[in-house]
DOMI-41669 format. One line per 10 residues: number of its first residue (from 1); their letters; for each residue x, y, z of C-alpha. Coordinates in steps of 0.02 Angstrom, whole numbers, plus 50000, padded with zeros to 5 digits. Layout:
N
NUM> A> X,Y,Z; ... $
***
This chain:
696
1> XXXXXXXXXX> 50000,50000,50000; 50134,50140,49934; 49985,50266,49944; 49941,50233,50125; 50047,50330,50252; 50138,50234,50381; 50149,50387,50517; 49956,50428,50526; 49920,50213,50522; 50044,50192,50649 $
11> XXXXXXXXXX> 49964,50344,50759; 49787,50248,50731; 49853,50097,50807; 49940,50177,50984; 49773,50146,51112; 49851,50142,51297; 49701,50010,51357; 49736,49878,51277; 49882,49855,51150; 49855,49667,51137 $
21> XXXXXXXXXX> 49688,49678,51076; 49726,49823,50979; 49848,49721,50884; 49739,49551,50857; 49612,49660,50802; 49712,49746,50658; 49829,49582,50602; 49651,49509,50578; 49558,49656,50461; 49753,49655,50373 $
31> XXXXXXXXXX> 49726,49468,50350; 49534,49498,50283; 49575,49642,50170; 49734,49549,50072; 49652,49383,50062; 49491,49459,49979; 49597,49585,49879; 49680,49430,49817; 49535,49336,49779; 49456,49465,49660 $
41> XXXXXXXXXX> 49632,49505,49576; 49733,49384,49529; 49898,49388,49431; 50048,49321,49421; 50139,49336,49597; 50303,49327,49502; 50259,49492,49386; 50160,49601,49539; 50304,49569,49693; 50360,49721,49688 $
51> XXXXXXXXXX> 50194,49820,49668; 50119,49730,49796; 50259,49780,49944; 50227,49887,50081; 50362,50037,50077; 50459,50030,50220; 50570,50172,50296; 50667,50131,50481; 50654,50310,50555; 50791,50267,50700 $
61> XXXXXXXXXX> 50912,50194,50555; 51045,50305,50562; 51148,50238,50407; 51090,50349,50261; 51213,50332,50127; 51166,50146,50113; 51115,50118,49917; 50951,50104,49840; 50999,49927,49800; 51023,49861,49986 $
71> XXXXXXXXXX> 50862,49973,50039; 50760,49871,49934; 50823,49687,49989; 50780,49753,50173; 50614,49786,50139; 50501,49692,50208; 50309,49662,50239; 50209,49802,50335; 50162,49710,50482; 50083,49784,50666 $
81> XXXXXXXXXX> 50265,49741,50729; 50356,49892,50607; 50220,50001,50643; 50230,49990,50827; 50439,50024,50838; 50394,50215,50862; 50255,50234,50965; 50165,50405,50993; 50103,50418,51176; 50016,50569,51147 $
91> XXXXXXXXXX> 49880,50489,51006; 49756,50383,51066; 49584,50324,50959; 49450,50185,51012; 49418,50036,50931; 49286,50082,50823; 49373,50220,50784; 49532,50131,50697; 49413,49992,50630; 49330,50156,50505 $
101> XXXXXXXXXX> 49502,50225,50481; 49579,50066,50422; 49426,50010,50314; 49440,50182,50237; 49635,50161,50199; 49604,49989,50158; 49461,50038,50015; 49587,50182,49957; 49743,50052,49938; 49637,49925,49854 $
111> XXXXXXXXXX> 49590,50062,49729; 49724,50102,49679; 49799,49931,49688; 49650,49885,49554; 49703,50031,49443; 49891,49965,49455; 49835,49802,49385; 49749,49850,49264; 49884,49976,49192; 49982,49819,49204 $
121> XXXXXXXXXX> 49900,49710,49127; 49885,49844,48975; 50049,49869,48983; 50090,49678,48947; 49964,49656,48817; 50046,49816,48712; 50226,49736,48764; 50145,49547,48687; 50067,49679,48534; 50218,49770,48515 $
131> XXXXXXXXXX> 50324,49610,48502; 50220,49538,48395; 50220,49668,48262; 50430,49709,48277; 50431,49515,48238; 50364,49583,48043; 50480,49740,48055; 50678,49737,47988; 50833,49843,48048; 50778,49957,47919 $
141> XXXXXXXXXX> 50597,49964,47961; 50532,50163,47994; 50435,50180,48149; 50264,50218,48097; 50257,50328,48255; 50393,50427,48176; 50273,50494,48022; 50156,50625,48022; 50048,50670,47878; 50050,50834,47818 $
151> XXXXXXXXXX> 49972,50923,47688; 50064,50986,47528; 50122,51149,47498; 49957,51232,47448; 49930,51305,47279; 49815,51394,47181; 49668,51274,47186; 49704,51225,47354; 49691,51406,47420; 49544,51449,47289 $
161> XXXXXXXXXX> 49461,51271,47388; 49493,51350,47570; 49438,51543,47512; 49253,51437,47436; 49248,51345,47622; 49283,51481,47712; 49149,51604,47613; 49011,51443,47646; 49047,51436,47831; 48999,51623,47827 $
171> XXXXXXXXXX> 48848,51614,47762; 48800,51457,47861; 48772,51442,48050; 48897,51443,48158; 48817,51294,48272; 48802,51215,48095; 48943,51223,48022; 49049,51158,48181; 48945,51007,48164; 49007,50986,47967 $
181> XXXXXXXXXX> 49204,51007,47968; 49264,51090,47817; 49336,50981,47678; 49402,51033,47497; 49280,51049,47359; 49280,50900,47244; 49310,50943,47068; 49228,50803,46991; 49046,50788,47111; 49054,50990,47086 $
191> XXXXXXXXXX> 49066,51107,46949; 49192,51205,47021; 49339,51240,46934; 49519,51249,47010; 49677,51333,46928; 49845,51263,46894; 49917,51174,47039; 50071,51228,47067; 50149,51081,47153; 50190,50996,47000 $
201> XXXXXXXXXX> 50263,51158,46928; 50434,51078,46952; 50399,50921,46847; 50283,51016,46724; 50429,51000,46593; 50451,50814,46620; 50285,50779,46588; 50264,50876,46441; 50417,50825,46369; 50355,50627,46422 $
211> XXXXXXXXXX> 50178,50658,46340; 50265,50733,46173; 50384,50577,46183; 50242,50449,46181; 50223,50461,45988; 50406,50443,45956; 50427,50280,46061; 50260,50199,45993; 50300,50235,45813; 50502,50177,45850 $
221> XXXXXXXXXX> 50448,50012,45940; 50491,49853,45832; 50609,49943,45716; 50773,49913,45626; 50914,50031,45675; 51088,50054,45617; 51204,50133,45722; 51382,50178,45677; 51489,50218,45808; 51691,50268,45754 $
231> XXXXXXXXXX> 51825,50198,45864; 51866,50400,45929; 51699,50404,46023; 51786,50246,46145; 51876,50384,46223; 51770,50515,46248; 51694,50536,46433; 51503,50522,46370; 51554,50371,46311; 51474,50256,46444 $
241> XXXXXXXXXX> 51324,50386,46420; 51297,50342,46237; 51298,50148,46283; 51141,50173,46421; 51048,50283,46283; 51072,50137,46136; 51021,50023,46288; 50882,50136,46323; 50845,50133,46132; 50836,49927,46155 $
251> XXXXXXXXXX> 50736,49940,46302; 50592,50046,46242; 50585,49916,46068; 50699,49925,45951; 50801,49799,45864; 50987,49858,45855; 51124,49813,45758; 51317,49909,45783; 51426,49922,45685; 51605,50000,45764 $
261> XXXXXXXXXX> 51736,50056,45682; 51924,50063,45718; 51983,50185,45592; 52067,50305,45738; 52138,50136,45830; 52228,50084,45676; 52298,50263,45642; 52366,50260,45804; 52481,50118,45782; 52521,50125,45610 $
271> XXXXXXXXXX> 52579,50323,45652; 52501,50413,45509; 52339,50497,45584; 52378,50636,45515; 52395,50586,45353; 52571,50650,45343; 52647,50536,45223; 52544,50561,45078; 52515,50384,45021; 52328,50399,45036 $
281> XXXXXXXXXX> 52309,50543,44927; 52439,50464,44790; 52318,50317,44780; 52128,50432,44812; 52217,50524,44655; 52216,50386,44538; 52057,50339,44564; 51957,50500,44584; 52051,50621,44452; 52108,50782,44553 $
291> XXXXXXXXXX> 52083,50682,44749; 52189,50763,44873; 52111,50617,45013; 52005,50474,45022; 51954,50350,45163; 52040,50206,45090; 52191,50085,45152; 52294,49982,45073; 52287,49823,45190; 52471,49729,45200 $
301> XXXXXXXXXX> 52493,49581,45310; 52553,49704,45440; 52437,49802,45429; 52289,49654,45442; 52371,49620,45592; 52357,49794,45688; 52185,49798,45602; 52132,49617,45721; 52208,49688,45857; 52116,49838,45846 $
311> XXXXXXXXXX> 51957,49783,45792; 51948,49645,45939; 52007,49769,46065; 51862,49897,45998; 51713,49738,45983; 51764,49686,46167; 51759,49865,46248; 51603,49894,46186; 51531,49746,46212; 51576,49754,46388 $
321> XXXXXXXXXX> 51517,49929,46415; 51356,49880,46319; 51325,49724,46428; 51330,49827,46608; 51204,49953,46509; 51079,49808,46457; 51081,49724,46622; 51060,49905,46696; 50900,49941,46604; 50815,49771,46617 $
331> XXXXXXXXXX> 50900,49632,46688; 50900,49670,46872; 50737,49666,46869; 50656,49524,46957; 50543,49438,46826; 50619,49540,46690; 50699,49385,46606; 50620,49410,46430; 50707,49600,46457; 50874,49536,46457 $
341> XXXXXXXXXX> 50979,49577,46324; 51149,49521,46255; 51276,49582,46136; 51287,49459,46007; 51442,49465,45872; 51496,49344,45730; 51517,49337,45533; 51340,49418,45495; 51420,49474,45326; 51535,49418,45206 $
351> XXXXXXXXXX> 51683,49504,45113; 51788,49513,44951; 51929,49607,44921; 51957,49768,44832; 52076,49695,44687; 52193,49799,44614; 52150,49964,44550; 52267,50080,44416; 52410,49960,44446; 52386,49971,44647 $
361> XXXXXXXXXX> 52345,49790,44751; 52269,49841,44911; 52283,49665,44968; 52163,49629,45102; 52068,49788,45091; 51866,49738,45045; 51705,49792,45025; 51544,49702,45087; 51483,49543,44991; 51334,49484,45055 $
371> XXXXXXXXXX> 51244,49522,45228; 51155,49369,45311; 50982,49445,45346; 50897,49295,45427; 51041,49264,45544; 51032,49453,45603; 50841,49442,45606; 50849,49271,45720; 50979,49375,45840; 50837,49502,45848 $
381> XXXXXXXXXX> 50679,49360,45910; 50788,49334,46052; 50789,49494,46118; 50972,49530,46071; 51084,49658,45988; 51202,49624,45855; 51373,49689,45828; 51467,49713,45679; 51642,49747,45653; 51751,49806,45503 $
391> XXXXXXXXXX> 51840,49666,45475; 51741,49533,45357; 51773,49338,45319; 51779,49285,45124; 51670,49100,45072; 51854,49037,45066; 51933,49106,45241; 52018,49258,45200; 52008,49399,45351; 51965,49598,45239 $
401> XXXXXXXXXX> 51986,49757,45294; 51789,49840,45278; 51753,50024,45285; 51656,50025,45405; 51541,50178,45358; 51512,50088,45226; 51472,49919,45308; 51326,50005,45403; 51236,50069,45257; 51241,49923,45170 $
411> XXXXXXXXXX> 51190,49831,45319; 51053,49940,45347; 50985,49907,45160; 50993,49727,45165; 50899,49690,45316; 50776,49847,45278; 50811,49956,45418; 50704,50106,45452; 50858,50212,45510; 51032,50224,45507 $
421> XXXXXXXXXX> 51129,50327,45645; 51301,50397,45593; 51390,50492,45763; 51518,50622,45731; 51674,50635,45811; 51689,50851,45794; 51503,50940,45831; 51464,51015,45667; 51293,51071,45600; 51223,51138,45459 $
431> XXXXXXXXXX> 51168,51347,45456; 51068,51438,45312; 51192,51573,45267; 51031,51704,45252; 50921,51680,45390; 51056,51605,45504; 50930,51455,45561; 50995,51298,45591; 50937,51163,45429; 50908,51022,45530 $
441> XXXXXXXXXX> 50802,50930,45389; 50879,50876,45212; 50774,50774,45073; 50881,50663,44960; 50887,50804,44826; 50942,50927,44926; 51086,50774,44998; 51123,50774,44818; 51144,50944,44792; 51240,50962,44926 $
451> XXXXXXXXXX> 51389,50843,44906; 51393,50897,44712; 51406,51063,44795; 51575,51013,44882; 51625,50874,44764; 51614,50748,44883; 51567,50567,44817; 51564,50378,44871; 51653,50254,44773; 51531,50096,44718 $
461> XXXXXXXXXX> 51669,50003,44824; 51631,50100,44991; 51779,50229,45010; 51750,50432,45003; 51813,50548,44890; 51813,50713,44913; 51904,50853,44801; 52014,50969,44908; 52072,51063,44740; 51895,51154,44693 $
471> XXXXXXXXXX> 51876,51300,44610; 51829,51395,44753; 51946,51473,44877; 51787,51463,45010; 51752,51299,44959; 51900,51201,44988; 51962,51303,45160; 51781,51211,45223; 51833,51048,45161; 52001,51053,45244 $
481> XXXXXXXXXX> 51912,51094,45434; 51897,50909,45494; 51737,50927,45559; 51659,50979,45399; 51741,50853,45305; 51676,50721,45434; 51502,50787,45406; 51501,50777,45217; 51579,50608,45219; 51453,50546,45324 $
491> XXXXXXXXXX> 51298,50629,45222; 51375,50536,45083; 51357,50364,45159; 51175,50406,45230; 51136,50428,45032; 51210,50254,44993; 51092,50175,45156; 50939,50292,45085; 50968,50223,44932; 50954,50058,44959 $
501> XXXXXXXXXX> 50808,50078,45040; 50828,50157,45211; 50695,50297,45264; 50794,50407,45372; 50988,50438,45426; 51006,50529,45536; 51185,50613,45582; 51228,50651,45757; 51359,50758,45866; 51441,50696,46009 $
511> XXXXXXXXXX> 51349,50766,46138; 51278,50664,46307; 51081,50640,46279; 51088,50684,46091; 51022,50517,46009; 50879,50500,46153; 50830,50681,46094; 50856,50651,45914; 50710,50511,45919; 50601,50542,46047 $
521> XXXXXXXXXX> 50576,50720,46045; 50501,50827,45917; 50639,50952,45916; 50795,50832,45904; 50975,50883,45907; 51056,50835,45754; 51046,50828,45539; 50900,50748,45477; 50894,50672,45299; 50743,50565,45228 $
531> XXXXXXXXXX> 50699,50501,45079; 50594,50597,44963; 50421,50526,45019; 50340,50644,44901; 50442,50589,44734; 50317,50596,44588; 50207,50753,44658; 50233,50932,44557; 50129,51077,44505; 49984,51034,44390 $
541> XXXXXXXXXX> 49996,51133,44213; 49868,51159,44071; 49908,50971,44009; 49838,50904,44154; 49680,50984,44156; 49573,50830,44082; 49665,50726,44205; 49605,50827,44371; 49443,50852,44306; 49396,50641,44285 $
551> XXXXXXXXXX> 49466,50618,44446; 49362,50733,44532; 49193,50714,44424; 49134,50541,44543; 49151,50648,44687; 49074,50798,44610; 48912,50696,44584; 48905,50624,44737; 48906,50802,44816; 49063,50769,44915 $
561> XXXXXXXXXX> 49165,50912,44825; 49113,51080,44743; 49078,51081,44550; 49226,51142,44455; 49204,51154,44268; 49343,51135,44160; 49357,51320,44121; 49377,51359,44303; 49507,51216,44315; 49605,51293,44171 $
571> XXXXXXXXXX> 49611,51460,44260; 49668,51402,44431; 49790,51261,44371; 49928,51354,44447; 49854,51308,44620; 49843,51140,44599; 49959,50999,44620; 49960,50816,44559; 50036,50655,44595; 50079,50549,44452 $
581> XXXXXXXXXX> 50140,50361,44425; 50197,50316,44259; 50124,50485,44162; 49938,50448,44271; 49879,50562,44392; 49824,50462,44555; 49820,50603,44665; 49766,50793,44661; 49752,50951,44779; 49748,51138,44773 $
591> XXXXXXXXXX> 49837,51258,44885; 49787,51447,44896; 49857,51586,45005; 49779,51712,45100; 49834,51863,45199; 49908,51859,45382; 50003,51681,45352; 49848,51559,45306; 49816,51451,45153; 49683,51338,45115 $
601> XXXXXXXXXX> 49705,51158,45068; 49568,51104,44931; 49503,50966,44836; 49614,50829,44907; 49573,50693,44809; 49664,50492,44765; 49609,50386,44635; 49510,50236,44732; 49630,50113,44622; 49781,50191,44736 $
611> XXXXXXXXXX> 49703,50220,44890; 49783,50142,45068; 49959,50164,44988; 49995,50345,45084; 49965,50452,44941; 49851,50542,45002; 49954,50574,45157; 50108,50631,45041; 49999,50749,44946; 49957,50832,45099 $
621> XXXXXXXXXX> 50110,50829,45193; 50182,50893,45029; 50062,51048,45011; 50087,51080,45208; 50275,51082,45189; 50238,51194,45052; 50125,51322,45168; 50267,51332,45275; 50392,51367,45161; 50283,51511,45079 $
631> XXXXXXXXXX> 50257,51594,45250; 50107,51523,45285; 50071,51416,45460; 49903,51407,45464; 49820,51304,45344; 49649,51264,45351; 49515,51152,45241; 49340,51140,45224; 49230,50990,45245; 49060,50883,45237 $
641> XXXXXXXXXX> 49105,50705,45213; 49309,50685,45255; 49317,50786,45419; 49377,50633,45542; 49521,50602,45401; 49593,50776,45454; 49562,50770,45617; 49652,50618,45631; 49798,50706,45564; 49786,50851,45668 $
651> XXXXXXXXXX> 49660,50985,45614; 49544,51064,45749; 49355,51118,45717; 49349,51313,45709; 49223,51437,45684; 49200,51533,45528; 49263,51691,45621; 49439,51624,45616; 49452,51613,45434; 49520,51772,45355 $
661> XXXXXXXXXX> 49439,51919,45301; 49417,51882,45116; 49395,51683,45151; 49250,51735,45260; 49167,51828,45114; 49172,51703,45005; 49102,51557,45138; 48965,51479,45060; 48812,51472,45210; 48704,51346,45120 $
671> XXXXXXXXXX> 48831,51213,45101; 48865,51227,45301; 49044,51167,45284; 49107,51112,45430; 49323,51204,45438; 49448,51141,45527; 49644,51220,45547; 49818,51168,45590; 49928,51269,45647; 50133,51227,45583 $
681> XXXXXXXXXX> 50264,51270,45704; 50410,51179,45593; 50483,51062,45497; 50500,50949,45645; 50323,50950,45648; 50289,50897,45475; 50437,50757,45520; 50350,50679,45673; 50183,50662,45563; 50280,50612,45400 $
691> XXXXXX> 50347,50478,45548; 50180,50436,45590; 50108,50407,45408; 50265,50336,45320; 50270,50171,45436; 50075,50156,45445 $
***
C-alpha cells in the first residue's frame, strides 16, 4: 500500500488500554482485506512482487548513505510489529474508531491497487502487441510513430478550395457548420473549377516532354536501327552515356544492330593519323582524278594484323560497356527475364577484296559481299543486339579490311532498316547562310545537291572521295576543317543507306543525351535526311487539266466536292498539284494563300485504284511543307464528308470567324461546311507526322 501513510496508520494503532487487543484486532482486518483483495485480483505473483510491497522506511536507522539497492532487499512486509517500533504516547483512538480509519485506507489502497493492475496488465498486452508486430519489422523498418501526415504545399486550387469553404461557413450557421468540418471541394461531384496546381510546377517539363515523347517511342517500337559508332567516340567521357541511351533505345523496342569502327585505333599504331605521308592521297588520286584524300587503306599483312588487334580490342570494349548498360535497364529486374539483352557478334556478313585498281593491290582491303539477313533477324527474336565489326570473312577464309561507314549502310539496306545513325566525332551542323537558322532537315535532293556542291562522292566500292582542289577558295578552306569534312563524308554514306532503301539517317554530334533527343523528341538535336516521300508530286499545268477534272467528276456527283468546270480548272491550274505514277495522275490538291500567314488546302482527292498506299498522306504533307515554306502556318480546309480524316491528322474544328477576312466573304452558308485548321510550328512537325504516316 505505497499510497497509504505509515505515520498517521501507525498513530491509529497507539490505544494505551489495551495494546494486545489492539493488535489482534488489526493483524486480523490486514489478514481479511489481502486475502479478499487477492481473491478478486489475481495475477501472476512473480510479475506484481514488487507492486504489491509495503514501503518501508526505519526512522531510527541512522545509516543513510546505504544504496538504493540494499534498501530494497531490506524491505520487508508492513506488519503491526514495524508500525509499533515508534510509538506516539500522545495519540490515542477507540476501537471503532481505527476499525473506520483502516477500512477507509484499506478501500483507498485496494483502489488504487486495482488501477495498478489494470495499467499492468495493459501494459503487457501492448509489450505481447508490440512484440508481435517488431517480429514483421527489419533493421531498416521506419517507425510508423515517427510519420506525420502533412498536407502539401498549397497552391492555387488548394487556396481557391479554402477561400470557397471559408465564404460557405459564413453564410452558414455557426452551430452548423461546427457540426460539418470543412473539407476541399471535389472537382469532379462539383462544377467548380480549380487553377493550375502549382505543386507539380517543378515536373511540368518532364511531363510535357514525356507526353510529346509517347508518339516517338510507339512509332520507333519494333524497328530496325543502324548505328555507327567510330573507334574516337571509345575515348570520349560520354562514352558510357551513349551505351545506356542505345540500351535505352533497346529497352523501349527497338532491334539494334552496331557496327564499330576502328579507323582512329589503327591510325594510332600504324603512326600516320595525320595523314602525313601522303600515300593515301597518291592512291585517292588515281582513282578519283584531282583527289587530294580518300578513306581508303591499302591492307598489307602488317597492317591486317594491327587491324585484328584493333578491331577485337574495339568489339570487346564495347561489348563490355554495352552488357553493364543492358543488364542496367532490364536485367536486374526480378521477373524481367524476357528483358534481358545480350551483345551478340559473329560473321553476319561476308567480304571480298578490293583487287587491284590503276596498277595498285590493296591486298586485304574489301568491301561488303553479302549480309546474312535471317541470321541478324533470328539475333533480333531473342531479344538481342548484334554487333558488327570492320573486319569481314571471304566464302574461302580470308580475314578483309571493311570500311566500316560503309558496312553500316549496306547493312542497313539489306535487312531493311528504318534508320541508320552515323555519330560524329567534331560537333558540326548545318546553318542557312541568310536567315542564320539551323537546317536540321535535308530530302535526298537537297543530299544530292549538297555533296555535288562540295565534290564529295562515294566510290561503288565503299571509300570517300572528296576534292580538296575546287575552284573555290571558300570551298576548299571548308573541306580542309575536319569537322566539315567528317560531316560531308558521312551525308555521303547516309545517301548510299537511303538508297538502298533506308527511310531516314540521321547524323549526330557527340553530345551526352543527343540520340535519346534526336528520336524521341520533336525538336531533336542533330541533321535529319529522309527520303523523298513525296517523289512523283509537282505543280499541275494546262496538260493536266482533263486529268484533274475525271478524277474529281465521281466525287462531284456524289456532292462530296464543289463543281469545278473545266474552264475554272484551266484558270486556277497554277494552284493545283498532282501526283503521278507512270504519266497517270492518282492524286490531286489545290493550295491557295491568304493574307496574315493562312492558306487553304482544297480538293484533296486519290484515285480509289491507289488508295491505302499513303498518297494521300504525301499529297498533303507535301502541300503543308509547302505552306510553310511560303510563310504560311496556318492552313485550314473545308469539309462535309472527310472531316475525321483531318482530324486524325491534326486539324481542329473552328468557327467561321477564324478564317480570314476575304475567306470569310466568300464562305458559302448553304453548304454549312464544317472548317477545321492546323497550325505549323516547323519542319519537325511535319517530320513527326511524315513519321507517323510513312510506317503506317
Amino acid at each position: 500500500f505505497k499510497n497509504l501513510g505509515k505515520r498517521s496508520l501507525a498513530d491509529t494503532l497507539l490505544d494505551e488500554r489495551d495494546v494486545l487487543a489492539e493488535e489482534r484486532a488489526y493483524e486480523k482486518l490486514l489478514e481479511e482485506a489481502f486475502n479478499e483483495d487477492d481473491t478478486e485480483d489475481d495475477i501472476d505473483d512473480d510479475e506484481d512482487d514488487d507492486d504489491d510491497d509495503w514501503d518501508y522506511e526505519d526512522e531510527d536507522d541512522d545509516d543513510e548513505d546505504d544504496d538504493d539497492e540494499e534498501e530494497e532487499e531490506e524491505k520487508e512486509l508492513f506488519t503491526l510489529d514495524s508500525l509499533m517500533r515508534s510509538p506516539v504516547e500522545e495519540d490515542k483512538i477507540s476501537i471503532e474508531t481505527l476499525r473506520q480509519r483502516i477500512n477507509d485506507e484499506i478501500a483507498a489502497a485496494r483502489k488504487t491497487t486495482s488501477t495498478t493492475q489494470q495499467i499492468s496488465r495493459s501494459a503487457v498486452a501492448a509489450g505481447a502487441t508490440t512484440k508481435t508486430t517488431d517480429t514483421k519489422r527489419t533493421i531498416l523498418s521506419i517507425d510508423p510513430m515517427s510519420i506525420d501526415i502533412i498536407p502539401l504545399k498549397k497552391g492555387k486550387a488548394a487556396e481557391e478550395g479554402v477561400k470557397a469553404i471559408d465564404e460557405d461557413e459564413d453564410e452558414d450557421d455557426a452551430s452548423v457548420a461546427s457540426l460539418n468540418p470543412p473539407s476541399f471541394i471535389d472537382p469532379i461531384q462539383s462544377n467548380h473549377k480549380f487553377s493550375k496546381w502549382e505543386g507539380l510546377a517543378n515536373t511540368g517539363n518532364f511531363v510535357k516532354m514525356f507526353r510529346g515523347s509517347a508518339s516517338y517511342i510507339a512509332n520507333h517500337r519494333g524497328t530496325l536501327a543502324v548505328y555507327h559508332i567510330p573507334g574516337e567516340l571509345l575515348a570520349w567521357e560520354g562514352f558510357p552515356g551513349l551505351m545506356d541511351d542505345i540500351a535505352l533505345t533497346w529497352l523501349l523496342g527497338m532491334k539494334i544492330v552496331l557496327v564499330a569502327g576502328c579507323r582512329h585505333q589503327i591510325d594510332l599504331r600504324l603512326g600516320d593519323i595525320d595523314n602525313e605521308e601522303g600515300n593515301d592521297g597518291e592512291d585517292g588520286a588515281s582513282l578519283g582524278g584531282r583527289v587530294m584524300m580518300s578513306s581508303i587503306r591499302v591492307t598489307d599483312e602488317e597492317t591486317l594484323r594491327v587491324v585484328k588487334e584493333e578491331a577485337g580490342f574495339v568489339r570487346f570494349e564495347i561489348e563490355r560497356r554495352l552488357a553493364r548498360s543492358l543488364r542496367l535497364h532490364g536485367g536486374l529486374v526480378k521477373g524481367s527475364e524476357s528483358l534481358i539483352g545480350n551483345v551478340v557478334s559473329g560473321n553476319f556478313y561476308s567480304a571480298q577484296p578490293f583487287g587491284i585498281v590503276d596498277g595498285i593491290d590493296y591486298c586485304w582491303t574489301g568491301f561488303p559481299r553479302k549480309v546474312e539477313t535471317d541470321r541478324i533477324h533470328q539475333v533480333h527474336e531473342t531479344n538481342d543486339i548484334v554487333l558488327l565489326t570492320s573486319l569481314g570473312v571471304s566464302p574461302s577464309g580470308e580475314i578483309f579490311n571493311v570500311n566500316s561507314e560503309f558496312l553500316a549502310a549496306t547493312v542497313a539496306g539489306s535487312i531493311g532498316a528504318s534508320k541508320i545513325i552515323y555519330f560524329n566525332v567534331h560537333g558540326t551542323s548545318f546553318q542557312h547562310k541568310t536567315t542564320g537558322k539551323p537546317v536540321q532537315n535535308l530530302r535526298v535532293s537537297d543530299a544530292k545537291n549538297l555533296l555535288a556542291h562540295y565534290k564529295t562522292r562515294i566510290h561503288p566500292k565503299g571509300f570517300a572521295l572528296v576534292d580538296l582542289d575546287g575552284d573555290s577558295p571558300q570551298q576548299s578552306e571548308t573541306l580542309r576543317t575536319p569537322g566539315s569534312m567528317e560531316t560531308l563524308i558521312k551525308v555521303g554514306y547516309s545517301m548510299v543507306a537511303l538508297e538502298k532503301g533506308v527511310k531516314r539517317a540521321h547524323i549526330l554530334a557527340p553530345e551526352n543525351g543527343a540520340l535519346v533527343q534526336e528520336l524521341y523528341t520533336r525538336d531533336g538535336c542533330g541533321t535529319l535526311i529522309s527520303r523523298d516521300l513525296y517523289e512523283g508530286i509537282r505543280r499541275a499545268d494546262v496538260n493536266d487539266v482533263s486529268g484533274i477534272y475525271d478524277l474529281i467528276d465521281p466525287l462531284v456527283r456524289m456532292g462530296t466536292l464543289v463543281e469545278r468546270p473545266k474552264s475554272q480548272l484551266e484558270k486556277d491550274i497554277r494552284s493545283y498539284y498532282v501526283y503521278t505514277r507512270d504519266g497517270l495522275i492518282v492524286a490531286t490538291g489545290q493550295l491557295k494563300r491568304y493574307e496574315g500567314g493562312f492558306a487553304e488546302i482544297g480538293c484533296m482527292v486519290v484515285s480509289k485504284d491507289y488508295r491505302r498506299g499513303g498518297r494521300g498522306d504525301a499529297m498533303l504533307g507535301y502541300l503543308e511543307r509547302l505552306s510553310l515554306q511560303c510563310g504560311a502556318k496556318k492552313v485550314f480546309v473545308l469539309s462535309t464528308q472527310t472531316m475525321e480524316w483531318f482530324v486524325e491528322r491534326g486539324f481542329r474544328e473552328v468557327p467561321v470567324e477564324s478564317l480570314p477576312p476575304s475567306r470569310q466573304a466568300l464562305y458559302n452558308k448553304k453548304r454549312k461546311s464544317k472548317i477545321y485548321m492546323k497550325e505549323i510550328d516547323g519542319d519537325r512537325d511535319l517530320d513527326a507526322a511524315e513519321l507517323w504516316w510513312s510506317n503506317k
